[in-house]
TORKOL-4160 file (C-alpha; in steps of 0.2 Angstrom, whole numbers, padded with zeros to 4 digits, m for minus):
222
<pt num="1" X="0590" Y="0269" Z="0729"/>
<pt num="2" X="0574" Y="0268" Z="0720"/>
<pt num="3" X="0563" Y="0253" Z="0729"/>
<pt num="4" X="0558" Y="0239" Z="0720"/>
<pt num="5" X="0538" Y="0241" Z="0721"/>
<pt num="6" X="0529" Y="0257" Z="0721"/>
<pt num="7" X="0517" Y="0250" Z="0734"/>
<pt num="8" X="0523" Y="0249" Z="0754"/>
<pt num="9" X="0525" Y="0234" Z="0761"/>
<pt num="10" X="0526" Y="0217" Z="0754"/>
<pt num="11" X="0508" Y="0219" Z="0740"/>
<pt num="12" X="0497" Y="0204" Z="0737"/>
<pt num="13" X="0496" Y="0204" Z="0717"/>
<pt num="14" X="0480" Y="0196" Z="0709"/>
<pt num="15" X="0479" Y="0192" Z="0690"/>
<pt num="16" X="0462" Y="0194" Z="0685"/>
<pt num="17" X="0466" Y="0191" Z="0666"/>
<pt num="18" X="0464" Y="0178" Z="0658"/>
<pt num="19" X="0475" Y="0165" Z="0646"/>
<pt num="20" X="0474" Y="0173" Z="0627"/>
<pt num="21" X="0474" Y="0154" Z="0620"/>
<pt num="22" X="0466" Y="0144" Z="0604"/>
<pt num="23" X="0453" Y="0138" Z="0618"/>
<pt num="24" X="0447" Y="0153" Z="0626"/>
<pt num="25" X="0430" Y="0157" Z="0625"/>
<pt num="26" X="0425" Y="0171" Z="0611"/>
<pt num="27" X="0411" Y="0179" Z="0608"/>
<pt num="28" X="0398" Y="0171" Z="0597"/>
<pt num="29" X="0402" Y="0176" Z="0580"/>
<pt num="30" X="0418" Y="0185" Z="0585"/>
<pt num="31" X="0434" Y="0178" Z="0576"/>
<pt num="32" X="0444" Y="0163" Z="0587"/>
<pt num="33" X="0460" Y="0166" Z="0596"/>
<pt num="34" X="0474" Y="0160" Z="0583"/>
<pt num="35" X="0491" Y="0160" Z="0588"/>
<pt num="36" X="0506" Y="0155" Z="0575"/>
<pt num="37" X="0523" Y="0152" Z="0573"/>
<pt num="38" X="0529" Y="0160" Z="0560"/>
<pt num="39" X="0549" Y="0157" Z="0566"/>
<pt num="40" X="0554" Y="0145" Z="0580"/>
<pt num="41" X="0572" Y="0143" Z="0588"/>
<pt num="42" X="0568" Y="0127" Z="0590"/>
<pt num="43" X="0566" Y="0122" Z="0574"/>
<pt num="44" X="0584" Y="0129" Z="0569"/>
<pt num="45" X="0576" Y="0149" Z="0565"/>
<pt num="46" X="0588" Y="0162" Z="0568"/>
<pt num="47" X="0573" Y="0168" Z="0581"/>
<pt num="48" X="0554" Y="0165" Z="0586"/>
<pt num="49" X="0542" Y="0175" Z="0580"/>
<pt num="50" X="0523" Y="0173" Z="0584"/>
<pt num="51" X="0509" Y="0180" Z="0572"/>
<pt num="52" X="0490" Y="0184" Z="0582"/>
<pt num="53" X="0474" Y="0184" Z="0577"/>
<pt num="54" X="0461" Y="0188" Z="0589"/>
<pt num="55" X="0447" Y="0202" Z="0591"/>
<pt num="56" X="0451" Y="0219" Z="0601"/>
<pt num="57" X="0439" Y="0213" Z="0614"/>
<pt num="58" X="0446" Y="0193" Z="0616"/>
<pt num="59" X="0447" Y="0187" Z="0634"/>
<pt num="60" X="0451" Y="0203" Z="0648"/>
<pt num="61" X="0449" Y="0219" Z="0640"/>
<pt num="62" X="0439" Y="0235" Z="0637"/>
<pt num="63" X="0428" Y="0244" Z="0626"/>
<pt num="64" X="0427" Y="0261" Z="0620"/>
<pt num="65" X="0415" Y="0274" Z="0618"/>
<pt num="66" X="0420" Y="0271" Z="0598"/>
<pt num="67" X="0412" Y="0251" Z="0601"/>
<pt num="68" X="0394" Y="0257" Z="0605"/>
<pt num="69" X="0393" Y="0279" Z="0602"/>
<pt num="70" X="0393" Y="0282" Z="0585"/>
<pt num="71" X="0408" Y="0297" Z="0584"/>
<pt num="72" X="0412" Y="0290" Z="0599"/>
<pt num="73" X="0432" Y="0290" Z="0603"/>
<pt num="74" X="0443" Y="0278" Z="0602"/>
<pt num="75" X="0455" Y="0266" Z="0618"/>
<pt num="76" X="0467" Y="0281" Z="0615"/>
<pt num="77" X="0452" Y="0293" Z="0624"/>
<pt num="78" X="0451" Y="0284" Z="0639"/>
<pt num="79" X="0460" Y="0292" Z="0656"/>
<pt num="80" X="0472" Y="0281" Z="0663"/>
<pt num="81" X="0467" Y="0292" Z="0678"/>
<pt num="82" X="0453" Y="0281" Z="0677"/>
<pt num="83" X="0460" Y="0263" Z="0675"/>
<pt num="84" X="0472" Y="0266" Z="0690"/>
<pt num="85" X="0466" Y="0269" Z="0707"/>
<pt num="86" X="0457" Y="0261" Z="0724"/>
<pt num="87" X="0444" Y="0249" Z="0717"/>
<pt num="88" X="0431" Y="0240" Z="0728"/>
<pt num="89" X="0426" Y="0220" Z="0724"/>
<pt num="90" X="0408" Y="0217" Z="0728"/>
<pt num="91" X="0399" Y="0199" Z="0726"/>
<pt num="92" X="0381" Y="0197" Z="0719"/>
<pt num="93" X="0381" Y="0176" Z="0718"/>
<pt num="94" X="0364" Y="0175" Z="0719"/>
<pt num="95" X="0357" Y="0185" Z="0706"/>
<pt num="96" X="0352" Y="0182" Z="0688"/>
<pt num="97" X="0356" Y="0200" Z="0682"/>
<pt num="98" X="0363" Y="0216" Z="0690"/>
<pt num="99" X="0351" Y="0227" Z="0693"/>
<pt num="100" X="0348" Y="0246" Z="0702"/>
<pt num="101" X="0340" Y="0238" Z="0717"/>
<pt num="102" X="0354" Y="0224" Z="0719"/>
<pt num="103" X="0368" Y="0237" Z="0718"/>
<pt num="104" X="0359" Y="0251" Z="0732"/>
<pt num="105" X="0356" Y="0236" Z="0743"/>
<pt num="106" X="0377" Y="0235" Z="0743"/>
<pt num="107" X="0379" Y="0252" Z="0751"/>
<pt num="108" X="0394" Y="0254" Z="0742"/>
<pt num="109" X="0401" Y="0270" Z="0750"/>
<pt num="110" X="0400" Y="0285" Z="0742"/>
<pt num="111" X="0416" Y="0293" Z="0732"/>
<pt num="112" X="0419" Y="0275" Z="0724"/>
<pt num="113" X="0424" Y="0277" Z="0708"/>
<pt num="114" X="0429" Y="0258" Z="0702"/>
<pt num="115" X="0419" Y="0244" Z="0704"/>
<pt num="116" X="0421" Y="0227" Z="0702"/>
<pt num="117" X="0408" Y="0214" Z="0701"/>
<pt num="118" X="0409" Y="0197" Z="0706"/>
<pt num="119" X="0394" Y="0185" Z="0701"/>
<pt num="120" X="0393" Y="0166" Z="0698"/>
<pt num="121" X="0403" Y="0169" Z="0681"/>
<pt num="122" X="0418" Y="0167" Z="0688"/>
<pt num="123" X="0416" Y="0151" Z="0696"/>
<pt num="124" X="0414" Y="0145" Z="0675"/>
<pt num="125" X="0433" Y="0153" Z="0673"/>
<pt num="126" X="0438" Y="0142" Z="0688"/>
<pt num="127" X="0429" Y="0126" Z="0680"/>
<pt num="128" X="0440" Y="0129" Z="0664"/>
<pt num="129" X="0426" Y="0128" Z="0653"/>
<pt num="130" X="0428" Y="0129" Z="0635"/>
<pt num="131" X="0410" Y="0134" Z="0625"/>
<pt num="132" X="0402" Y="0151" Z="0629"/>
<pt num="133" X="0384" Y="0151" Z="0638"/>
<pt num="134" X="0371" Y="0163" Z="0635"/>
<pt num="135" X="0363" Y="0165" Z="0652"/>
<pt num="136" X="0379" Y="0174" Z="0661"/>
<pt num="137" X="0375" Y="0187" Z="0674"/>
<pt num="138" X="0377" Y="0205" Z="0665"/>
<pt num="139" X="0372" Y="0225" Z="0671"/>
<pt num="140" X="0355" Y="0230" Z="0666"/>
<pt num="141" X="0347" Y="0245" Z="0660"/>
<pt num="142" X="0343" Y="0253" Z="0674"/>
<pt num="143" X="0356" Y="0245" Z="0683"/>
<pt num="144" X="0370" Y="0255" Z="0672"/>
<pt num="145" X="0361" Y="0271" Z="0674"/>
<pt num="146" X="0361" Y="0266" Z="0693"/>
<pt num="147" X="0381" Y="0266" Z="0690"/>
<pt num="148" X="0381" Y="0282" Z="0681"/>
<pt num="149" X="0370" Y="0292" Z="0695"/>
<pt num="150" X="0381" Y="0286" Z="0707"/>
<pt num="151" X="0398" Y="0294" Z="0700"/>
<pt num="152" X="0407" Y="0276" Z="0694"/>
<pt num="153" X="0421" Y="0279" Z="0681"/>
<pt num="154" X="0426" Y="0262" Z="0680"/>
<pt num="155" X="0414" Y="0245" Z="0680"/>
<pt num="156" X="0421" Y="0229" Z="0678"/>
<pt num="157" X="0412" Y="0212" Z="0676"/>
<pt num="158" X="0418" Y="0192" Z="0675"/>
<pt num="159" X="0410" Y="0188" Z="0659"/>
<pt num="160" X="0413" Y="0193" Z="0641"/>
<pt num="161" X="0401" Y="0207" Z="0641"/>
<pt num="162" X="0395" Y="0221" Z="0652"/>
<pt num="163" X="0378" Y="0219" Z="0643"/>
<pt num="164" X="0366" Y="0204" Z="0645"/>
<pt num="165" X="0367" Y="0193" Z="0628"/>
<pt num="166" X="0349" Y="0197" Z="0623"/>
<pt num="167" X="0352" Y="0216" Z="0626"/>
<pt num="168" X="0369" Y="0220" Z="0623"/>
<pt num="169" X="0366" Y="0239" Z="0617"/>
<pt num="170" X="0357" Y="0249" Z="0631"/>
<pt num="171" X="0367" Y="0243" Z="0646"/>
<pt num="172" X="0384" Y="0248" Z="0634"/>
<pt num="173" X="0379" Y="0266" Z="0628"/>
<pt num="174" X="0370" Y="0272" Z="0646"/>
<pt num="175" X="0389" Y="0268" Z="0652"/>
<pt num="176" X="0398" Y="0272" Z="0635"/>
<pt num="177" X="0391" Y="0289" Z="0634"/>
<pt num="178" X="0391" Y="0293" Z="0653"/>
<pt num="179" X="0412" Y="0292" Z="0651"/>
<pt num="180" X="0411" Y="0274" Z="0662"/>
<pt num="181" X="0425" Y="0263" Z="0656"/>
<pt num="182" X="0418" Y="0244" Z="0655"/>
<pt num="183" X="0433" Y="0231" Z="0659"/>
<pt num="184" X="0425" Y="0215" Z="0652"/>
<pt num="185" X="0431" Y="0197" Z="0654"/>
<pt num="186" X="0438" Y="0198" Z="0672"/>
<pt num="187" X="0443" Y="0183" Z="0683"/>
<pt num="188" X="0436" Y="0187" Z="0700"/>
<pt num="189" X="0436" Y="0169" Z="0707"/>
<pt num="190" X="0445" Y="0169" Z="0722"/>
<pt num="191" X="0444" Y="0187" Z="0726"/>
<pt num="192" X="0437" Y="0194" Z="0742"/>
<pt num="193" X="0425" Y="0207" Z="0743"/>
<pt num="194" X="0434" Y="0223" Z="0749"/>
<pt num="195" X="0445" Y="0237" Z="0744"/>
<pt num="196" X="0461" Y="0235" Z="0730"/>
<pt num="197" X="0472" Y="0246" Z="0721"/>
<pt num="198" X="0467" Y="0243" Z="0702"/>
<pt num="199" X="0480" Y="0243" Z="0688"/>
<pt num="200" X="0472" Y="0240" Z="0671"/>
<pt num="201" X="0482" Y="0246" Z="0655"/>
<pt num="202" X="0474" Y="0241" Z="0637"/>
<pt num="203" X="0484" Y="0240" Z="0623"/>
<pt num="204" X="0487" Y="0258" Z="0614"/>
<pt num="205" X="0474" Y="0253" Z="0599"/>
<pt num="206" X="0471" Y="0271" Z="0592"/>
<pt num="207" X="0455" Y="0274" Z="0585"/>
<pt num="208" X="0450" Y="0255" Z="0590"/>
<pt num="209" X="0434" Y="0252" Z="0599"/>
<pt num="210" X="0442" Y="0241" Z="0612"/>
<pt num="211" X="0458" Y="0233" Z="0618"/>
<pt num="212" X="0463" Y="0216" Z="0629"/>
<pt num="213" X="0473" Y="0223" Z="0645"/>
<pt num="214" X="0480" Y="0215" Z="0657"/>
<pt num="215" X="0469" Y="0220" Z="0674"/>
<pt num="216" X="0479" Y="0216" Z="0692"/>
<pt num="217" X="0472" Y="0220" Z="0711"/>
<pt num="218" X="0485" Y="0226" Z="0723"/>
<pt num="219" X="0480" Y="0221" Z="0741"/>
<pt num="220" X="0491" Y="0231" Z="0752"/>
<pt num="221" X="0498" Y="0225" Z="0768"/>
<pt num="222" X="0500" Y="0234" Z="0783"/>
């Protein structure tokens, strides 16, 4: 008999996505989360049938090279090799911005391939709040290239972008063009520094320049 979990054990599952609803947080500019019914069960339909409306990077979700690298391919081009696999959590709480300096003072071990990035943003998913604010803690220039150097395939970040607000292009195609896969929009409140199994799986958007996933860390027992 086939077991029940792939994983040993009895695995702790964190959901680090967050709500698709009408009140999430969008992107300034970016079209709001609209959900209707277009059948209902309950009000005598034959079935429910919902109708959305949202942008392919609303809430938890991941850009492709396509968002940023002109020619640049498409959410059907990124490796699932590299949205599955051991993943470490590191917190920066007291920074501003994520820079080279604050990510070498880390000693993340060498052979890590995804990172996760926990900063102040998500205390603001914790708090519920509703408007978008300007001044969110985002990767850097130099700070992506420090990513790139360092052999990251994956980088995932708490707030809407993995870009400051003010300098959203640099930080995207460093990354971008480097073949590191941005995960956008994570929910890290909660989470402990330390080392996960990471299961990310965009919607299969072909040719689209991003996609909302749903994004889980798998702590394994011993």
């Amino acid at each position: 008999m086939k077991p029940d979990s792939p994983f040993p054990h009895s695995p702790i599952i964190h959901d680090l996505t967050l709500p698709i609803t009408p009140s999430l947080i969008v992107w300034p500019g970016d079209p709001p989360v609209r959900i209707v019914r277009e059948a209902d069960v309950n009000a005598g339909d034959e079935y429910s049938l919902s109708r959305l409306e949202m942008s392919a990077h609303t809430g938890t979700h991941v850009d492709a090279p396509a968002h940023f690298v002109p020619g640049g391919g498409g959410v059907e081009t990124l490796p699932l090799s590299g949205l599955l696999g051991p993943a470490l959590v590191v917190e920066l709480l007291d920074v501003a911005e994520v820079r080279a300096d604050g990510l070498a003072s880390l000693a993340i071990p060498p052979g890590t391939e995804r990172l996760l990035l926990k900063t102040r943003n998500s205390a603001r998913w914790a708090a519920g709040e509703t408007q978008f604010y300007e001044d969110f803690v985002a990767i850097t220039a130099d700070g992506a290239q420090w990513l790139v150097d360092h052999g990251i395939r994956l980088v995932g970040v708490d707030y809407l972008s993995v870009a400051p607000y003010e300098a959203t292009t640099e930080t995207h195609v460093i990354l971008l063009q480097a073949g590191v896969i941005p995960v956008e929009g994570l929910n890290l409140h909660g989470i402990s520094p330390g080392e996960y199994q990471f299961i990310c799986l965009p919607l299969l958007l072909p040719g689209c320049d991003g996609a909302p996933c749903r994004a889980v860390l798998v702590e394994i027992g011993d």
